[in-house]
N, C-alpha and C positions, 0 to 999 in steps of 0.2 A: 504494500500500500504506500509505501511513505517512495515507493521507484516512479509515482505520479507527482509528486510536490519536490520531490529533490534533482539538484542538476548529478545523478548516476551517470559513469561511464557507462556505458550500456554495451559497449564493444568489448571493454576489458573485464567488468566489472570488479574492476580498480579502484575503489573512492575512499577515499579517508577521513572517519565521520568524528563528529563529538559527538556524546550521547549522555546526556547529564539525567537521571532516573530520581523518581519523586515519588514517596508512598504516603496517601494519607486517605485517613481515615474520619469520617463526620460521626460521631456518637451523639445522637440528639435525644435528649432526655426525653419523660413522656408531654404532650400536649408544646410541643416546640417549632417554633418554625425560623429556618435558616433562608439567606438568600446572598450570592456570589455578587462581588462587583466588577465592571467592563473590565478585561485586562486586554495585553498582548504579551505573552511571557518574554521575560529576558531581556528589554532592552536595551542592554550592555554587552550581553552573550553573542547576541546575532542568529538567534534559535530561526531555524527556516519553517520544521513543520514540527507538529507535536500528534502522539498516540498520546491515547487515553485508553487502558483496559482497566475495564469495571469488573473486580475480583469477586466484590459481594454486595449488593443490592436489596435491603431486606423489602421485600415482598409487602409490609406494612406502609413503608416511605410511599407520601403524595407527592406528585410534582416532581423537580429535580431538574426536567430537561435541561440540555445542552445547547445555548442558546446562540446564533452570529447574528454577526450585523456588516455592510460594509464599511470603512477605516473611513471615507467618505462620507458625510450625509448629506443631504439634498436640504435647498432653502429651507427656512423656516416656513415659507408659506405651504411646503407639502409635508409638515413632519406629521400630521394624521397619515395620510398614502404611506410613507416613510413603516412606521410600526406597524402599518396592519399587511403593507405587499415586498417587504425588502426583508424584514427580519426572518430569520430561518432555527426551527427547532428538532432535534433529534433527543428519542426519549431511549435510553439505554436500558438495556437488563443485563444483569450476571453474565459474567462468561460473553459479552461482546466488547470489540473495541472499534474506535472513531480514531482517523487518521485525518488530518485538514493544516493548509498551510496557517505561520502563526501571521500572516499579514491581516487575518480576518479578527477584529477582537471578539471575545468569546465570554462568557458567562455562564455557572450556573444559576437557572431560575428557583425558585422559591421553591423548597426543600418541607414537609409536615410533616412532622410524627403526630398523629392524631390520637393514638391509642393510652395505654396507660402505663408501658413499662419504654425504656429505652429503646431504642432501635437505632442499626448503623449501618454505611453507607462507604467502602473502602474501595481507592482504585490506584492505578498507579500510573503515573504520567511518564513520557517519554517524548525530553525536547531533543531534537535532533539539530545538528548541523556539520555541511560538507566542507570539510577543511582544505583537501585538495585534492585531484587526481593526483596518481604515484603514474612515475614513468616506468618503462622495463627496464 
């Protein structure tokens, strides 16, 4: 997946990555609600694309999607148009992963545990970047 967002030798498959790995984990007590703000990871790093695999998903958690939007937005005059035909959501379960370059900023949306005990929500990130093709 990440051989679509990243510049791969594709001839040699030569390339020499950074690959910096991030585990975390949301524990939300009961009747709680969490929510992400806009990023773009790494501003300093120069992170090209990022995985995300979703290790464990508790089956109680509302919400949560995976939210873009473009780095651009359009006039004020169409920010209504803007959040209801621009923005883009993917809702994750266990055991999948999302591959997307990091020029798109991202968020998670608003996270409930509606129930009465704890519930969590653990994944593990993977910013990638291509440092350089090697020669023979």
């Amino acid at each position: 997946m990440f051989g679509e967002i990243l510049d791969f030798d594709k001839t040699t498959n030569d390339t020499r990555l950074q690959v910096i790995v991030k585990v975390q984990c949301y524990n939300l007590p009961a009747d709680v609600k969490y929510s992400g703000h806009w990023q773009i990871e790494g501003r300093t790093e120069n992170i090209q694309a990022i995985g995300v695999y979703y290790l464990q998903i508790d089956d109680k958690l509302e919400g949560s999607a995976l939210k873009f939007r473009p780095r651009i937005t359009p006039d004020k005059t169409y920010t209504n148009i803007y959040h209801i035909e621009i923005n883009r959501y993917l809702m994750r379960k266990t055991n999948t992963t999302v591959v997307f370059d990091n020029k798109l900023p991202h968020r998670f949306c608003s996270m409930r545990n509606a129930t009465s005990i704890a519930r969590r929500r653990t994944f593990i990130k993977f910013f990638f970047h291509c440092l350089s093709h090697t020669s023979n």
